[in-house]
C-alpha positions as CSV (number, residue, x, y, z in Angstrom):
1,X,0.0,0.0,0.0
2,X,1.5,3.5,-0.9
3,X,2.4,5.6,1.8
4,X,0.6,8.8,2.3
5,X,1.4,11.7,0.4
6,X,3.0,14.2,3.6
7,X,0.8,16.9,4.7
8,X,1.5,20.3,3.1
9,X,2.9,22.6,5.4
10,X,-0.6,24.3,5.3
11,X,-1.7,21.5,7.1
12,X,0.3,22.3,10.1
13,X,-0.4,26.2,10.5
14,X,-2.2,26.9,13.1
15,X,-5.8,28.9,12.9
16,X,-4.9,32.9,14.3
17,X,-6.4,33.3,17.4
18,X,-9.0,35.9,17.8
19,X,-8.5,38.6,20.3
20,X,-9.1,38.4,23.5
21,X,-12.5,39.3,24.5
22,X,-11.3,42.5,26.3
23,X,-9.5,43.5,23.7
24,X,-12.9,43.0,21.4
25,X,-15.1,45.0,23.4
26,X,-12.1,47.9,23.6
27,X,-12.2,48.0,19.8
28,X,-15.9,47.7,19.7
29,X,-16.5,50.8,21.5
30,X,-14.0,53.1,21.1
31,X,-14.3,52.7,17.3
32,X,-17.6,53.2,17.8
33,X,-17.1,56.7,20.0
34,X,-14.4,58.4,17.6
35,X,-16.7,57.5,14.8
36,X,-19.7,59.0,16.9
37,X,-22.0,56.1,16.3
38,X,-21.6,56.1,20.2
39,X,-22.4,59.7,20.9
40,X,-21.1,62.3,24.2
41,X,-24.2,61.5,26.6
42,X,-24.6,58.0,26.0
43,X,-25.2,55.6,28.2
44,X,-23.6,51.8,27.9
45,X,-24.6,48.8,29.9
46,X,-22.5,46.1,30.5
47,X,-25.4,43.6,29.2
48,X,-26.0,45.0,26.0
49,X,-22.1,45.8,25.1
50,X,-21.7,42.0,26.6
51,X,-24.7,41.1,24.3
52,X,-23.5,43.3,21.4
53,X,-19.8,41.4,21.1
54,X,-20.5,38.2,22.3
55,X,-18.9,37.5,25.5
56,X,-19.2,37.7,29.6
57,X,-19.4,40.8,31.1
58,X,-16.2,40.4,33.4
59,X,-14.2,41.2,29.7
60,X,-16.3,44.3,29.1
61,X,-15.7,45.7,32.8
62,X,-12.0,45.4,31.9
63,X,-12.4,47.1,28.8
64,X,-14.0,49.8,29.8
65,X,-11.6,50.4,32.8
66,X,-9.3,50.5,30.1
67,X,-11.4,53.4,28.1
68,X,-11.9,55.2,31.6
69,X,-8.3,55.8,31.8
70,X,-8.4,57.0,28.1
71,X,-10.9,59.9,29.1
72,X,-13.2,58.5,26.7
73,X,-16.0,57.5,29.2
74,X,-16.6,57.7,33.3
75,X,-18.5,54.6,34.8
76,X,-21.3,55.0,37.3
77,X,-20.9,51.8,39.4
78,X,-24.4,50.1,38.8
79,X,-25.4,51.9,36.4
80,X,-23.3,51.8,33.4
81,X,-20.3,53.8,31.3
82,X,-21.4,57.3,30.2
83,X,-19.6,58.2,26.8
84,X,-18.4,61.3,27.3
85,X,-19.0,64.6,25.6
86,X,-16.1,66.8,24.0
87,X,-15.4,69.6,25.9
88,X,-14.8,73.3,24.7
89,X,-11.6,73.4,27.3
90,X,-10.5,70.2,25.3
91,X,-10.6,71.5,21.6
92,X,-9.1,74.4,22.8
93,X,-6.4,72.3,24.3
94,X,-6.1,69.8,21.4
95,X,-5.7,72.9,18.7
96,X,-3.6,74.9,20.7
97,X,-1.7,72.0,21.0
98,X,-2.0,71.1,16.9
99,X,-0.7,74.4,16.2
100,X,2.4,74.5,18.2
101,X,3.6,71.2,16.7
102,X,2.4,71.3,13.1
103,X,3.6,74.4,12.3
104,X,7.2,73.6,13.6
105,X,6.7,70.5,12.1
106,X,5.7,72.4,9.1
107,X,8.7,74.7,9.0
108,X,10.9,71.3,9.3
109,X,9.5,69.7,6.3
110,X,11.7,72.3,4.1
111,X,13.4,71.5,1.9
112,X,11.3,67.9,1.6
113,X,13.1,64.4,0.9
114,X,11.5,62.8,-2.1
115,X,10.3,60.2,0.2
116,X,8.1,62.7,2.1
117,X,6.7,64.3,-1.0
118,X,5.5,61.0,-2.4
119,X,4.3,59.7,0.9
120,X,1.7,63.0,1.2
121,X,1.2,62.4,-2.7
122,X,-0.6,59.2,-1.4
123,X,-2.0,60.1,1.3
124,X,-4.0,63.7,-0.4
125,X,-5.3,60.4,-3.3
126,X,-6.4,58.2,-0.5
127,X,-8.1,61.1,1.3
128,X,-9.8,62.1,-2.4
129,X,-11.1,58.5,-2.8
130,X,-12.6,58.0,1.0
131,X,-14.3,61.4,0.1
132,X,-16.1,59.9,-3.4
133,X,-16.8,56.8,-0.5
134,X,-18.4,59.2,1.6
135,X,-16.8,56.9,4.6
136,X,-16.2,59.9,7.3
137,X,-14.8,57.8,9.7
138,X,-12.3,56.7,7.3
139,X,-11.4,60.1,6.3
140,X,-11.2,61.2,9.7
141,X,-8.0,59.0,9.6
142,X,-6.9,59.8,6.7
143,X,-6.6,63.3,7.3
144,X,-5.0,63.0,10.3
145,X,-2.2,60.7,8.6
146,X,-1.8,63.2,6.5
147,X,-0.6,65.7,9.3
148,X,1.1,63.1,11.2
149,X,3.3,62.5,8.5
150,X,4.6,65.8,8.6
151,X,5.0,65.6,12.4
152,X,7.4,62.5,11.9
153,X,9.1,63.8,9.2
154,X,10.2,66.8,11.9
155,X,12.4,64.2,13.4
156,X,11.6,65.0,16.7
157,X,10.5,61.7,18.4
158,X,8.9,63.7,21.8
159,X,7.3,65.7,19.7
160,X,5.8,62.8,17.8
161,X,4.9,61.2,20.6
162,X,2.9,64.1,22.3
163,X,1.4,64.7,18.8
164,X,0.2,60.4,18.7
165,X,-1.1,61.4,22.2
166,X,-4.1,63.8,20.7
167,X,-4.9,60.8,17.9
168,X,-8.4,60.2,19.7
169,X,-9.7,63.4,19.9
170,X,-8.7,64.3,16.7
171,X,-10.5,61.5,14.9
172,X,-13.0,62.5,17.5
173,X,-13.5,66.0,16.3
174,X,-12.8,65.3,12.4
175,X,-15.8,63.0,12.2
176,X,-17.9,66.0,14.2
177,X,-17.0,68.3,11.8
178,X,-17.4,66.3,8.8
179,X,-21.2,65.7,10.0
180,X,-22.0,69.1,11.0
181,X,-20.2,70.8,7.5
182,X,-20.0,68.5,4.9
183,X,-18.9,71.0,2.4
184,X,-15.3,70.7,5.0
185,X,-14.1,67.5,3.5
186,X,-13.5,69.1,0.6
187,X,-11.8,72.3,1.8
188,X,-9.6,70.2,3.7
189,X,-8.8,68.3,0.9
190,X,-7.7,71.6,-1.1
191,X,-5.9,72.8,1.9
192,X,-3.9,70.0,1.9
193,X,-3.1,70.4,-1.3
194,X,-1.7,74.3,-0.3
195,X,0.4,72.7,2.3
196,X,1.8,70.4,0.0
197,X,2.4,72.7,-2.6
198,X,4.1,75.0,-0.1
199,X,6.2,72.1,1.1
200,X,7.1,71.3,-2.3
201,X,8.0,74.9,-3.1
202,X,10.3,74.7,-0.6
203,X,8.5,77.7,1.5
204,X,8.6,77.3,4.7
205,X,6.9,80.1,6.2
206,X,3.5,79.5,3.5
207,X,3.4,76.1,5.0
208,X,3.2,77.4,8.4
209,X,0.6,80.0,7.1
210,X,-1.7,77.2,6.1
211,X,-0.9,75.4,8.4
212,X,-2.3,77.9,10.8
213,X,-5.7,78.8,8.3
214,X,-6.3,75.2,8.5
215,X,-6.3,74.6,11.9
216,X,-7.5,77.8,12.9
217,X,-11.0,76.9,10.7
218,X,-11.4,73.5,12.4
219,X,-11.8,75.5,15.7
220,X,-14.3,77.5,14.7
221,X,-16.0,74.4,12.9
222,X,-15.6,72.3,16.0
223,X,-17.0,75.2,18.3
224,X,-20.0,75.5,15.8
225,X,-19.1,79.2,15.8
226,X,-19.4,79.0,11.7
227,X,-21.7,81.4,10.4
C-alpha cells in the first residue's frame, strides 16, 4: 500500500487566534465613539455591550476600565459607562496643542526628501477616494495621517509622541466636523493640497501660514461658531 502523500505545510499552520475578548469590546466601542455612532451623553450597559460582542461581562468591565483611563467615558458603578462629551476646554487644548507642533513641524518639512513628498502624494489620493466613498470615519483618519506624517518627518521623536497622544480626539472632532459641515471634506482636501504645494516649493513660512488657516478653521468648525 503506498504511503501517504505528507501533509503540506498548510496543514500544520495553526488557525490565528482571535482577540481576546477584552480586547474586542475595547475596539468595539472606542471605534464606535471616535466614529460617533456612540455619541457624548450615551449611556452603555454592561449587558447590552456584553450582548452586542458576544462575551461575559467580566471582559467588558475590563475594557471599559481601560477606556476610563483614556478619558473617553466615566462609569457610574451600577449603572453603566457614560460616553463622554467633548469639551470646549479640550478642543481648545487639542488645537492649541496642533498648532504648536504642526507648524514647527511644518517649518521642518523644508526643503522635503523625495520620500516625504510622495508619501503626502498618497496620502492627499487616498483622502480624495474615501471622500467619493463618503466613509467619514475613514477620512477622519486619513486626514490626520496626512498631518502626522509631517509631524514624523520633523524628526523630533517627543514631539511625535505628544502629537500620537491627541490621535483620539482628533479623529473625535474630524468625524464631528465632517457631520456638521460636509462642504469641510472638501476644503480640507484643497488645503492639503496648499500645504503640499508649499512644502514642495520649498517655503517654509506659506506652509506654516496654512498650516495655521487650516487649523485655525477647524476650531471655529468644531465650536459650531461657523456662520
Amino acid at each position: 500500500m503506498p504511503a501517504a502523500p505528507p501533509a503540506s505545510p498548510a496543514a500544520h499552520r495553526a488557525e490565528p487566534k482571535p482577540p481576546p475578548a477584552a480586547e474586542r469590546v475595547y475596539s468595539h466601542v472606542k471605534e464606535a465613539v471616535l466614529d460617533r455612532r456612540y455619541e457624548g451623553g450615551t449611556l452603555l450597559t454592561e449587558g447590552d455591550l456584553a450582548e452586542a460582542v458576544g462575551v461575559s461581562r467580566t471582559p467588558v468591565r475590563e475594557a471599559l476600565l481601560r477606556l476610563e483611563v483614556e478619558g473617553l467615558i466615566k462609569l457610574y458603578p451600577k449603572k453603566g459607562a457614560l460616553v463622554l462629551a467633548v469639551s470646549a476646554q479640550e478642543i481648545a487644548d487639542v488645537i492649541e496643542t496642533r498648532l504648536l507642533v504642526e507648524e514647527f513641524a511644518a517649518r521642518k518639512a523644508v526643503p522635503a526628501s523625495p520620500r516625504l513628498i510622495g508619501r503626502l502624494e498618497e496620502l492627499l489620493a487616498e483622502q480624495a477616494t474615501l471622500a467619493r466613498a463618503g466613509d467619514l470615519a475613514a477620512v477622519s483618519v486619513a486626514d490626520r495621517c496626512f498631518h502626522a506624517e509631517i509631524v514624523r518627518n520633523a524628526g523630533n521623536q517627543i514631539l511625535s509622541r505628544l502629537y500620537d497622544q491627541l490621535r483620539d480626539r482628533q479623529l473625535r472632532m474630524g468625524v464631528a466636523v465632517m457631520e456638521a459641515h460636509p462642504g469641510r471634506i472638501a476644503t480640507n482636501i484643497t488645503e492639503h493640497t496648499e500645504l503640499l504645494e508649499a512644502i514642495r516649493s520649498g517655503d517654509a513660512e506659506a506652509a506654516a501660514e496654512v498650516v495655521r488657516r487650516h487649523v485655525g478653521r477647524v476650531r471655529v468648525l468644531v465650536r459650531g461658531e461657523d456662520r
